[in-house]
KEKE-478403 format. One line per field, with one value per residue (C-alpha): residue number from 1; residue in three letters; x, y, z. Coordinates in steps of 0.001 Angstrom, whole numbers. Example, Ala and Ser with C-alpha at 12.3 -4.5 7.8 and 13.67 -1.06 7.14 Angstrom:
% KEKE-478403
k <- c(1/2) $
r <- c(ALA/SER) $
u <- c(12300/13670) $
v <- c(-4500/-1060) $
w <- c(7800/7140) $
% end
This chain:
% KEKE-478403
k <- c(1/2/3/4/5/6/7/8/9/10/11/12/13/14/15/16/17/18/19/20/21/22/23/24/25/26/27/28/29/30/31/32/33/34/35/36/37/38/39/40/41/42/43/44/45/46/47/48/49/50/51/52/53/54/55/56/57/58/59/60/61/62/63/64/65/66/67/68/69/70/71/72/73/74/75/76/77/78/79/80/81/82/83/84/85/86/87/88/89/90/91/92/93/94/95/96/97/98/99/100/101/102/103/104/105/106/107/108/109/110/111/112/113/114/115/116/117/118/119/120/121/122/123/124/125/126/127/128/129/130/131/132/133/134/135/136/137/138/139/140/141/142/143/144/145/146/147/148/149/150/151/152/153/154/155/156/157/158/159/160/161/162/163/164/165/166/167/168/169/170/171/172/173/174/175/176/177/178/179/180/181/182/183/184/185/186/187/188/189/190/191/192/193/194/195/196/197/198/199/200/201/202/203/204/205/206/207/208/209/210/211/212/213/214/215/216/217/218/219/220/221/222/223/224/225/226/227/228/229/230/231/232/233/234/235/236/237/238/239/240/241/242/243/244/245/246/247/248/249/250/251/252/253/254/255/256/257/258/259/260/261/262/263/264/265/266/267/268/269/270/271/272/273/274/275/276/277/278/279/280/281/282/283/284/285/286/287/288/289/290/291/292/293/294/295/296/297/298/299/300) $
r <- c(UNK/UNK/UNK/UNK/UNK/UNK/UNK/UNK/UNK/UNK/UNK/UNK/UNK/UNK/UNK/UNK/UNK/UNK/UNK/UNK/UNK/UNK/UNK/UNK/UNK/UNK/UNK/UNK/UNK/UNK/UNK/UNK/UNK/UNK/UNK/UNK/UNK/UNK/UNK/UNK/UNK/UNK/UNK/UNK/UNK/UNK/UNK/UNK/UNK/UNK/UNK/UNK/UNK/UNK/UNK/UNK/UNK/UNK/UNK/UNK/UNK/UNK/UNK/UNK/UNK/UNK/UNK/UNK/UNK/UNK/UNK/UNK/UNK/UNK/UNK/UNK/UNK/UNK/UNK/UNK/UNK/UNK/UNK/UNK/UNK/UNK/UNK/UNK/UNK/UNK/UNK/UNK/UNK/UNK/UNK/UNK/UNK/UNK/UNK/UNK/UNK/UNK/UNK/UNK/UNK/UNK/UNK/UNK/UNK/UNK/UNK/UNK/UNK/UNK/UNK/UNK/UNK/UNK/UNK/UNK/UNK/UNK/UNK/UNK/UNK/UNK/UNK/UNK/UNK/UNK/UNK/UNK/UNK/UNK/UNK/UNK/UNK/UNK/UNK/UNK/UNK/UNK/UNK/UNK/UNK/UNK/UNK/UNK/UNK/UNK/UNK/UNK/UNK/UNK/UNK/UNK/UNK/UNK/UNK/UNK/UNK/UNK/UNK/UNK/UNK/UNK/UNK/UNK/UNK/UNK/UNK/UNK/UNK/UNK/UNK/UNK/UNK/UNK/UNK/UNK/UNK/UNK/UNK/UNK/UNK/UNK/UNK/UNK/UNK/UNK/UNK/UNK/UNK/UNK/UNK/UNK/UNK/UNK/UNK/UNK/UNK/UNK/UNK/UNK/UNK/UNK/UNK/UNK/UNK/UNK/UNK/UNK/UNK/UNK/UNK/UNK/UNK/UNK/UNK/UNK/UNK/UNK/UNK/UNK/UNK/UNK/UNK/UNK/UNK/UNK/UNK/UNK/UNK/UNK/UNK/UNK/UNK/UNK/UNK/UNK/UNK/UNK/UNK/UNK/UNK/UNK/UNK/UNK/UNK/UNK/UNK/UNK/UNK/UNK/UNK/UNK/UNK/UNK/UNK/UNK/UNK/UNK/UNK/UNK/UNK/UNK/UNK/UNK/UNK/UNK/UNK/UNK/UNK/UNK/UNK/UNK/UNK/UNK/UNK/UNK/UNK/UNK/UNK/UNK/UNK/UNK/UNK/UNK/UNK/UNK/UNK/UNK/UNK/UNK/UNK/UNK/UNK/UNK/UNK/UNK) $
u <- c(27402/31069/30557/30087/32639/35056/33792/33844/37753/39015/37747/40142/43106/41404/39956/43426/44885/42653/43251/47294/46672/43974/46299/49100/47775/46199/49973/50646/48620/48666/52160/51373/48952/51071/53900/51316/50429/53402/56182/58213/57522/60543/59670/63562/64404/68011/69406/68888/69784/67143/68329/66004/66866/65723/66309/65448/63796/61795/57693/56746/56786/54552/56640/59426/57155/55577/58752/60179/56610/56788/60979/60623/57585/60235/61298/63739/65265/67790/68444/67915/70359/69011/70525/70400/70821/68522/69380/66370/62669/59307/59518/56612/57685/61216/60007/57251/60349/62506/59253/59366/63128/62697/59675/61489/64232/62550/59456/60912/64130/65635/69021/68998/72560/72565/74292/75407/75288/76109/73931/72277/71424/69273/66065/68476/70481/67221/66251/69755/70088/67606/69859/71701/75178/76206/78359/78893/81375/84554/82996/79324/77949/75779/74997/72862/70990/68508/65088/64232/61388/61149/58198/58505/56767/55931/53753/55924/56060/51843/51701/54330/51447/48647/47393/45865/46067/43193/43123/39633/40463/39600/42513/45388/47534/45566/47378/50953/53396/51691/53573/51018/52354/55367/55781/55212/58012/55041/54690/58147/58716/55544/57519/60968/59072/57391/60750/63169/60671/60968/64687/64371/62767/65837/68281/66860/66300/70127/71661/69218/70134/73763/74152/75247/75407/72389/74857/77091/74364/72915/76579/76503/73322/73361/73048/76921/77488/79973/81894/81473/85052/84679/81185/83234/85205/82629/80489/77899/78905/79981/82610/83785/82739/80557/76990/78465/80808/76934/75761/78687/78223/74553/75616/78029/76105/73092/75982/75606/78116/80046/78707/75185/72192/70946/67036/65442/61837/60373/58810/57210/58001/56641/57119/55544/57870/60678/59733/58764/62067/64205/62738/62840/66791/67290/64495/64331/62221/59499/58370/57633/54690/51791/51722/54371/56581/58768/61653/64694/65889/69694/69946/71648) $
v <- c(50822/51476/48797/46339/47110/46828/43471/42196/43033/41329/37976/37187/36926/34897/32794/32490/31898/29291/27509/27338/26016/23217/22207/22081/19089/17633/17235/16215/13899/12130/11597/9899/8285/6968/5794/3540/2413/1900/1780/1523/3226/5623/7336/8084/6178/5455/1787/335/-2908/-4165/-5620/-8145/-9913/-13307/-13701/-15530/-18889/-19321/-19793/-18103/-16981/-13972/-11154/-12337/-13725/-10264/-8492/-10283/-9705/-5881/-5826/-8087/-5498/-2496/-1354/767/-1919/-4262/-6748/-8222/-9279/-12065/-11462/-14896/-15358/-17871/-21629/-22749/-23346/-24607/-26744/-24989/-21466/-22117/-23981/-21086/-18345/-20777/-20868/-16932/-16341/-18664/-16653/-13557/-14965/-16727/-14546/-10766/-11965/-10058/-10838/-12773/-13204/-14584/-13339/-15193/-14396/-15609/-18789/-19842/-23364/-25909/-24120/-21011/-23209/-23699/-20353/-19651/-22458/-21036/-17667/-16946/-16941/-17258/-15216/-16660/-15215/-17662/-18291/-18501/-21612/-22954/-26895/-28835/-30226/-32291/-32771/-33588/-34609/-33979/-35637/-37151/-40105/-38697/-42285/-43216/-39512/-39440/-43000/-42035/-39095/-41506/-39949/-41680/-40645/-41316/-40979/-41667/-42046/-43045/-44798/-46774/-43832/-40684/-40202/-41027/-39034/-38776/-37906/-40491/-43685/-45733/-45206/-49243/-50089/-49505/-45810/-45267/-46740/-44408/-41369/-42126/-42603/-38870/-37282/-39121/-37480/-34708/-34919/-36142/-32559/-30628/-32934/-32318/-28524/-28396/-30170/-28172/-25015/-25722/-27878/-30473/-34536/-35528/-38206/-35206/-33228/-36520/-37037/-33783/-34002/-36116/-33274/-32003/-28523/-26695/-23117/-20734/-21627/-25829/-24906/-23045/-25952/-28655/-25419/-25397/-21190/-19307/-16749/-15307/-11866/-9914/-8364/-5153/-7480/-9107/-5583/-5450/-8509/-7790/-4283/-6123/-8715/-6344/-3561/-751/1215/3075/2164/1272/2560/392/40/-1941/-2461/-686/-2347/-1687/-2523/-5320/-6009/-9535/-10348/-9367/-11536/-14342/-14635/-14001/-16817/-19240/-18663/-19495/-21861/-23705/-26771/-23882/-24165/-27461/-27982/-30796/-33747/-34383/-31536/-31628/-28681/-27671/-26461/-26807/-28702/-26706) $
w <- c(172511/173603/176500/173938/171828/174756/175808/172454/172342/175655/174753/171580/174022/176930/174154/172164/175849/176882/173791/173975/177311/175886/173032/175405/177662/175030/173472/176828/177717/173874/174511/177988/175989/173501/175444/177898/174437/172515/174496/172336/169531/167835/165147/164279/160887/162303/161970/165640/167187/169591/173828/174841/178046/179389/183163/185603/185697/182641/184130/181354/177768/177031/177585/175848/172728/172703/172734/169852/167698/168488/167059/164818/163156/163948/160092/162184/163906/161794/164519/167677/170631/173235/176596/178249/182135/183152/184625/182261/183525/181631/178885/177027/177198/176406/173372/173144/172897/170314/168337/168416/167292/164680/163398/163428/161641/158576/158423/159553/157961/160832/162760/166036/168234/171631/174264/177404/180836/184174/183569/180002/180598/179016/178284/178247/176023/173678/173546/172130/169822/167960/167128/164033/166504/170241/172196/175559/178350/178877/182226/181027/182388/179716/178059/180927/177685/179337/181169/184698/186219/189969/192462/195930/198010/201229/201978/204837/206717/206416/208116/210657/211971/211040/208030/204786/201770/199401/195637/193491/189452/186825/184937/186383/185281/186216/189410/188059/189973/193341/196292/198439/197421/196010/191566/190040/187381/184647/186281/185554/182137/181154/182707/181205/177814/177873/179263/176221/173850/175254/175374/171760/171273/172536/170863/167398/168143/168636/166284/163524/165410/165466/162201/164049/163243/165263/167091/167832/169725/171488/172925/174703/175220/179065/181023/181460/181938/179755/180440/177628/176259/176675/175008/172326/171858/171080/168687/171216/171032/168361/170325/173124/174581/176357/175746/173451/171592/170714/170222/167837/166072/164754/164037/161552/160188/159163/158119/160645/160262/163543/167359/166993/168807/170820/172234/174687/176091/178429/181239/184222/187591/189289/192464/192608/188887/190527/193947/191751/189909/192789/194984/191736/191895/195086/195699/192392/194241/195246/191472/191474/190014/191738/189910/186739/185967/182837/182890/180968/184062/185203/188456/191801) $
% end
């Protein structure tokens, strides 16, 4: 009878033990849990201004779009700074990400200020014209408000080795843009039509973006590159100064008062991203595309 007594006593305290321990990683690994999750969820109530950078060459608009969603649903966070380095890229997901600040701005009635880097040119120059203001770097280069389209005609180097090339369609125009053989005139007027709409498309997105006369944003509109104080000059940018006089600015205009905290995404790392962008840099014609490419992209 005593045995049992005694070995009903011990128990408890393994038991209680056991449980502390349980509760513990459980914490522990809901956390993990949670931050895989939510990256970047804060459950502070202080004013924040969101960082959200665009580098690179622009393939593609996800991460950015998603970013801009997950901020723009932030109650905590009053505004949102674009840090632009990027020569340009796709037409799609540039217009994809203008799309997106413009949605955060008329439906999350929420802040947006651009903030130039080393490079924010055409599609880096329609992501921003989409922003409330621009802060470019005297020595930003930015402008290059244009399209190019980029193929080449490699029919005289395959009959130089003897080799045919062979196309089966079915339209006169399914195989515009082929490398294998000379454009016709009626090739290119087709082409030229498709990139001046296109054009058309980044024209209008300006001058609405900028409150512009729509003659005033065609004129600087051919494709010239601009410096972040010339670009001042001619209101393609608002002012001059770095990223924390951006940081700054939307603390101001959404009435943060003293330095603001700041927050940015958390991402992981990629290897193949980070491969991917770098080559794009310095290889720009490595992301050609077969076929017809259109691309706010700033010529090197």
């Amino acid at each position: 009878m005593a045995d049992d007594v005694i070995q009903d006593a011990r128990p408890p305290k393994r038991h209680l033990l056991r449980k502390v321990v349980w509760l513990f990683a459980a914490g522990v690994g809901a956390m993990v849990l949670m931050n895989l999750l939510y990256p970047d969820l804060d459950l502070s109530s202080e004013d924040r201004i969101a960082v959200i950078r665009v580098e690179g060459v622009i393939m593609d608009s996800q991460t950015t779009v998603s970013e801009l969603k997950r901020f723009s649903e932030n109650p905590s966070v009053k505004a949102i700074v674009l840090r632009i380095d990027t020569p340009g890229g796709g037409v799609v997901p540039s217009q994809e990400i203008y799309d997106a600040v413009k949605r955060v701005r008329n439906k999350s009635n929420k802040a947006v200020i651009a903030s130039m880097g080393s490079v924010a040119a055409s599609g880096g120059y329609y992501i921003a014209a989409a922003t409330d203001r621009i802060v470019a770097n005297p020595g930003t280069l930015t402008g290059s408000i244009g399209v190019i389209m980029e193929t080449a005609n490699v029919e005289g180097l395959l009959q130089k080795i003897g080799v045919e090339g062979v196309v089966i369609k079915s339209g006169k125009f399914k195989d515009v843009g082929s490398p294998l053989r000379k454009m016709s005139v009626e090739e290119r007027g087709l082409l030229q039509g498709v990139m001046d709409d296109v054009h058309r498309q980044f024209i209008e997105a300006v001058a609405e973006g900028r409150s512009l006369e729509l003659r005033t944003a065609q004129a600087l509109a051919d494709g010239r590159i601009f410096t972040g104080r010339q670009a001042k000059d001619v209101k393609l940018v608002d002012e001059l100064g770095d990223l924390d006089d951006a940081i700054q600015l939307a603390a101001d205009v959404v009435g943060i008062q003293g330095e603001p905290k700041v927050v940015e995404p958390r991402r992981r790392f990629s290897l193949r991203e980070m491969l991917d962008s770098k080559l794009s840099i310095m290889f720009p014609k490595l992301d050609m595309q077969p076929g017809v490419s259109l691309k706010y992209l700033m010529a090197f």
